[in-house]
Structures are given as structure tokens and as C-alpha cells.
C-alpha positions in Angstrom: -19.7 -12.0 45.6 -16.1 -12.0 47.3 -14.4 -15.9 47.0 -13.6 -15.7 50.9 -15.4 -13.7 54.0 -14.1 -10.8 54.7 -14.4 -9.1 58.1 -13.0 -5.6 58.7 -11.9 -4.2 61.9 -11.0 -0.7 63.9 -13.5 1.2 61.6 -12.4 4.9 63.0 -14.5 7.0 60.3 -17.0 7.6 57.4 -14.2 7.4 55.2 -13.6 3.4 55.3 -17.3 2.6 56.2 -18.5 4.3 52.8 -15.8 2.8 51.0 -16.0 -1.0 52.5 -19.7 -1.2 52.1 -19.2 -0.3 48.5 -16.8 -2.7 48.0 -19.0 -5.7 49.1 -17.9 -6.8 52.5 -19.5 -9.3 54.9 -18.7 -7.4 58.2 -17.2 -4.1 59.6 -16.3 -3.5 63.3 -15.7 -0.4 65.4 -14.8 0.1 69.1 -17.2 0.5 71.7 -16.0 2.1 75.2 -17.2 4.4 77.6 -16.8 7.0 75.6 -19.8 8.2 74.5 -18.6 9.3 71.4 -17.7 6.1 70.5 -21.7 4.8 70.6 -22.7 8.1 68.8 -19.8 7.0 65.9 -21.6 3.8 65.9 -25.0 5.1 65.3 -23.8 7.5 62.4 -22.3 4.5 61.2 -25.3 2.6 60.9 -27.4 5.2 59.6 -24.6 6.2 56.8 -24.2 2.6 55.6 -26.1 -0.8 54.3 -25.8 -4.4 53.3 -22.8 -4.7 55.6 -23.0 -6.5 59.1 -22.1 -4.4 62.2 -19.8 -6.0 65.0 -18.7 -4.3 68.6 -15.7 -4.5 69.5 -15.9 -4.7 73.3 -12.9 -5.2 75.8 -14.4 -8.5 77.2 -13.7 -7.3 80.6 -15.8 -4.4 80.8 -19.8 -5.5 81.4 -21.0 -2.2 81.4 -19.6 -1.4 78.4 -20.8 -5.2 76.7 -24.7 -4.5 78.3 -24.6 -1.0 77.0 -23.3 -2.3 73.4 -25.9 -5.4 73.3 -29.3 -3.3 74.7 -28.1 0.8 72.5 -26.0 -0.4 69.4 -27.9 -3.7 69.1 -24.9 -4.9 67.2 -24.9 -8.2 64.7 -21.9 -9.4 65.9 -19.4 -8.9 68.7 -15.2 -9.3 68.5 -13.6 -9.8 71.8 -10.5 -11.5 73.0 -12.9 -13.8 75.9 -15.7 -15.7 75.5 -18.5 -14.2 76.4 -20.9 -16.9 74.0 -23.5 -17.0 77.1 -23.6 -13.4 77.8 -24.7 -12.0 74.2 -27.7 -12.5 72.4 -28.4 -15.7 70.2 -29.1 -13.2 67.6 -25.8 -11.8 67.4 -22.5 -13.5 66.1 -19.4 -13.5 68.6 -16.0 -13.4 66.7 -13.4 -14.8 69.2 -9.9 -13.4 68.8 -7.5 -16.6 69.6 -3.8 -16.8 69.4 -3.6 -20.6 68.3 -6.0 -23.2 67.0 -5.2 -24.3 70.9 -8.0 -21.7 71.7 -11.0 -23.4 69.8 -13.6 -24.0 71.9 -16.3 -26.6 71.4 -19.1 -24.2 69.9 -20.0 -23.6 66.2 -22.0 -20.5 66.6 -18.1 -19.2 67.3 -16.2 -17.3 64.5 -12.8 -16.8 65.7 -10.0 -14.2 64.2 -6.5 -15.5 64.7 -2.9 -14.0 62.9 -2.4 -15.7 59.6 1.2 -17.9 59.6 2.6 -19.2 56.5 3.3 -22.2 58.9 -0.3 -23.5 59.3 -0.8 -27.0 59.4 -1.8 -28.7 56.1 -5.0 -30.0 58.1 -5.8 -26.2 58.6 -6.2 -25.9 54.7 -9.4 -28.4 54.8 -12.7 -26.5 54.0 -14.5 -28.4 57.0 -11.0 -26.9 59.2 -11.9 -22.8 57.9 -15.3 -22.8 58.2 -15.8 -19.7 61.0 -11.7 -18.5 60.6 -10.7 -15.1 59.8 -7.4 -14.5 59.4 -5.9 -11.5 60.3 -2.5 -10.3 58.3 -0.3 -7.7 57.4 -1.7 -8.8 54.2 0.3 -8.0 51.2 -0.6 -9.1 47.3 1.9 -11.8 47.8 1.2 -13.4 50.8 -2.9 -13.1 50.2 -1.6 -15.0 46.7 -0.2 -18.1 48.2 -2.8 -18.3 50.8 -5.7 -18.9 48.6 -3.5 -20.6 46.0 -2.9 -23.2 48.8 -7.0 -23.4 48.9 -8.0 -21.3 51.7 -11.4 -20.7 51.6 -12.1 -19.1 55.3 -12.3 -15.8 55.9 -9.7 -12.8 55.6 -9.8 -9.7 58.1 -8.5 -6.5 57.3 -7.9 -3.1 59.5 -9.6 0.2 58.6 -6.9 3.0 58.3 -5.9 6.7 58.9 -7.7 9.1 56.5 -4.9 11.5 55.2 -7.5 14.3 55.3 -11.4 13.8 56.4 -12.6 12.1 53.4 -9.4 11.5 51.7 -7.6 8.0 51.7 -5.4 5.8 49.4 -7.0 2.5 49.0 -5.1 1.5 45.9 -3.7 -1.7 47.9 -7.0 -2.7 49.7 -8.5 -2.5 46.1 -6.2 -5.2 44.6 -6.4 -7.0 48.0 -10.4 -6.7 47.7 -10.1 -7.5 44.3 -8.3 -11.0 44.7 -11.1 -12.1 47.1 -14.2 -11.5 44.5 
């Protein structure tokens, strides 16, 4: 069981979904457009992989592409940059990207995924104050060190990567990174 929740974005390929699901995370995410590849990516996805939660990632200003998402992929959660709370099903989490703690809004059925800053206010570090926060980082040992040595509890997000041949990626980082979490 991983210490924090860990959300991880821009899956691209087989590669990272194998390898996250193995590694015990809470959610993945992948892009849907209008590209129908990108549905038929999704769908492999779901078939190849268990025990992990599926989000969309939808532009929030596309509602073709959001109804299509909701009604083919039947996603568990969506990530989008609006809030679109009223538009997706009760069933399915929305994961708000924000740029401050300004852009809370008054809803706990809300995660939202904001840039990690050393600068965070002290208040921030209170367990009530992460409950529903992924932070999103260009997360190194160190800096994932003295964020949960400062008692940070929330969640942590991660990007998938580039494969350096199909099947074929370096995860020797994101297994120290993963490893710190458990």
C-alpha cells in the first residue's frame, strides 16, 4: 500500500501502463481527443491492465469529445483544467487541474492536481488541508524527501514517459520515487 496517492498522467503506451499497474498505483490517465485512435488506445488500455483506476483526460472545452469519453470509455475519473463537476457522472471522479489553492472550489467530490512549490503555506501541510491534492513535480529524490518529511500526506502525480524502443524504458528513478511512497 503506497504512504501517499499517486495519480499518473499522459499514459502514451503499453509500456508505462503494464509497468504502473504493477507497481501499485491508485490512478493512470491518458488523453482523449478526436482522434479515434486515442479511444481505441484507451480501450487496449483497459483490457491490458487491472486494479488501477482509469481517468480521461479531456480538453474541458471540447463537449463532444467529454460526451464521447463519458458514454464509450466510461472512464473512473476525468482531469481537466475547468469544472465540469455538473456535466460528468456522479460515478466518476473529476480531478481539477488548478494553478493556486485560489482555485478551490466549494465541492469535496473535487480532487484537484496543482504544481508542487517548496513555498506552500505551513496550513497546506495539515492532513484535513491535503485530503483530494495531487501534486504535480519535476519530482526528484530530494525534493519528494522533504516534502513528505515535512508530513505531506496528499497525493503525488507523476508523468508517463517516452519508451526508448516499444517495450523498452528506464524506470530506475520512478522506482526509487515509487519506492519512497510505499
Amino acid at each position: 500500500m503506497n504512504r501517499n496517492p499517486i495519480l499518473i498522467r499522459n499514459i502514451k503506451h503499453l509500456t508505462d501502463a503494464r509497468y504502473f499497474a504493477a507497481m501499485g498505483v491508485d490512478w493512470m490517465s491518458m488523453a482523449l481527443t478526436t482522434d479515434p485512435v486515442s479511444f481505441a488506445m484507451w480501450h487496449t488500455l483497459k483490457d491490458w491492465i487491472s486494479g488501477v483506476k482509469l481517468a480521461a483526460e479531456i480538453d474541458g472545452g471540447d463537449d463532444m469529445v467529454l460526451a464521447k469519453a463519458i458514454i464509450d470509455a466510461n472512464p473512473d475519473g476525468i482531469v481537466t483544467k475547468q469544472n465540469i463537476s455538473g456535466a460528468i457522472p456522479s460515478s466518476a471522479q473529476l480531478f481539477l487541474e488548478i494553478d493556486s489553492l485560489a482555485g478551490m472550489i466549494e465541492d469535496a467530490n473535487v480532487f484537484y492536481v496543482m504544481a508542487y512549490s517548496p513555498d506552500l503555506p505551513k496550513t497546506f501541510l495539515s492532513a484535513e488541508a491535503q485530503t483530494g491534492i495531487f501534486l504535480v513535480s519535476d519530482w526528484t529524490k530530494q525534493s519528494l524527501e522533504e516534502l513528505l518529511a515535512k508530513g505531506y500526506t496528499g497525493g503525488i502525480c507523476f508523468f508517463g514517459g517516452e519508451e526508448e524502443e516499444v517495450g523498452m524504458r528506464d524506470y530506475e528513478l520512478m522506482d526509487d520515487l515509487l519506492e519512497m511512497l510505499q
